[in-house]
N, C-alpha and C positions, 0 to 999 in steps of 0.2 A: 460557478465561482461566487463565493457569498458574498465579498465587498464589492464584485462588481455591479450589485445592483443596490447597493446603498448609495442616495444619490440626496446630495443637497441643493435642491432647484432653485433657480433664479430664469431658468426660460430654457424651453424643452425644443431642441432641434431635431428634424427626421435625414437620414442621409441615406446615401447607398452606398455608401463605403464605410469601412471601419475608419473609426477617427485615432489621430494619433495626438490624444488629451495623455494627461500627467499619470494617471493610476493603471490608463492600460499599456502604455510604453513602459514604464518604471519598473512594473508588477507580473507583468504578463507577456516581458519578452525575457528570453535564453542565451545568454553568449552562447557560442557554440564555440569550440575548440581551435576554427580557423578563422576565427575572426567575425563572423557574419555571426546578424541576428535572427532569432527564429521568434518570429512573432506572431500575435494571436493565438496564442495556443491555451486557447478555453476547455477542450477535451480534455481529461483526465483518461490515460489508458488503464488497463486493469492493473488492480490493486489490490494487495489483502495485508489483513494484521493482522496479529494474535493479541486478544484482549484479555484471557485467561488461559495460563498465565501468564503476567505482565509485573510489573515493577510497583503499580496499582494494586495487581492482585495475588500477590504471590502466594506458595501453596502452604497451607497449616496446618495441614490433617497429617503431613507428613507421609509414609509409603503409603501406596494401595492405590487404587482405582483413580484415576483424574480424565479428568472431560477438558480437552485444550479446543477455545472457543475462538470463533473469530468472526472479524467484519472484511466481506471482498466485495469489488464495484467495478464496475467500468462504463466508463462513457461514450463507447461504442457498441452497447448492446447489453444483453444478460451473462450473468456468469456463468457457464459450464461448469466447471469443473475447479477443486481447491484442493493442494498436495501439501502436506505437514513433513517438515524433516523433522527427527528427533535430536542428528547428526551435524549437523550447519551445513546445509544441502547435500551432503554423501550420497543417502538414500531417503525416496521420499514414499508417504501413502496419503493413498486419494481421502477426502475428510465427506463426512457427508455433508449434504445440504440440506438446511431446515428451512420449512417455511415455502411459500409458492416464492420461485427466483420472478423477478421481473428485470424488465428491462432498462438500464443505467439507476438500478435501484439499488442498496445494500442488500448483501444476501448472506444471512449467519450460516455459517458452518459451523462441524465439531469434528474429534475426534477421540474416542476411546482409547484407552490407554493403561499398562500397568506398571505406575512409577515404582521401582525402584528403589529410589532415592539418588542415584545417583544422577553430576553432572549432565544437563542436556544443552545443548545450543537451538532453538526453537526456530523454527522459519516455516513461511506460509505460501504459495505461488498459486493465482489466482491465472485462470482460461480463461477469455472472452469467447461470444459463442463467433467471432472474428476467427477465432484461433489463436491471438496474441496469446502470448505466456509471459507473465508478468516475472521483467530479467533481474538480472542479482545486480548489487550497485556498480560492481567493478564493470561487467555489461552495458551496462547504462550510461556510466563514463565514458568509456574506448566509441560510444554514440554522441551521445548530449555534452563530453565536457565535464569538468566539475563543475561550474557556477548553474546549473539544471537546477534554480533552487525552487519553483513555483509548481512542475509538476515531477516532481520526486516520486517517480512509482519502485524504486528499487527495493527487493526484498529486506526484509527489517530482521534483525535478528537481537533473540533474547535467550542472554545466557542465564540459566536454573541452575543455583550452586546447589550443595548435598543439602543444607539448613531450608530449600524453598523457597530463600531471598531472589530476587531476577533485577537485572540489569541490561542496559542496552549495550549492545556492545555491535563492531564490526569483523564480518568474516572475511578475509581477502581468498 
């Protein structure tokens, strides 16, 4: 977690406990749905997104051929395995993985593809070599709650109009 280790010193203490200071209580705990907190949750489970295409990069070549790119991680080991719906999770296909995968490292993926043109709803689900399967939001909810705001692994989706424009959008 990046801000947790931005630190502005005034005198450095050692503990054997987790301390409960202003940035890791505030930041880094969960309501959960029954009331109780779920704290210390520095792990980030697996993850992935689609970075092309994105809202950033949407498509301008128009039909033909497109390479849908993404970033997956997890902070319980390497990634396995990454599945692309075309459908907003209907049906999904395995993407491949570029690059040596490491462990709680980013790992690009892709996927080959022949657009069309028409409407897509874009979605990513990242493996850990765990076996976790990174869950859809509503998933995620019916577990963590809404207020999950700090480790938000749930599937992201991006809607691809006919023009190539992309927007964030939610699938229930």
């Amino acid at each position: 977690e990046g801000n947790m280790w931005v630190k502005w010193l005034r005198r450095i203490g050692v503990y054997d406990q987790a301390v409960e200071s202003r940035e890791e209580t505030s930041k880094y705990t969960d309501l959960m749905p029954d009331g109780r907190a779920r704290k210390w949750t520095w792990v980030m489970d697996a993850k992935s997104v689609i970075t092309s295409p994105s809202p950033q990069a949407p498509i301008r070549h128009g039909k033909g051929p497109l390479v849908i790119t993404g970033l997956a991680w997890s902070g319980h080991g390497k990634i396995t395995q990454v599945d692309v719906s075309l459908d907003g999770g209907v049906n999904w296909q395995t993407a491949r993985l570029s690059g040596d995968v490491k462990s709680k490292a980013l790992t690009r993926f892709h996927l080959d593809i022949d657009w069309d043109g028409s409407e897509l709803l874009l979605q990513s689900r990242a493996v850990d070599e765990t076996g976790y399967v990174q869950p859809t939001k509503d998933a995620l909810r019916a577990i963590r709650g809404r207020n999950n705001v700090y480790h938000n692994n749930g599937i992201q989706t991006w809607w691809v109009r006919a023009d190539g424009e992309v927007e964030n959008v939610e699938v229930a």
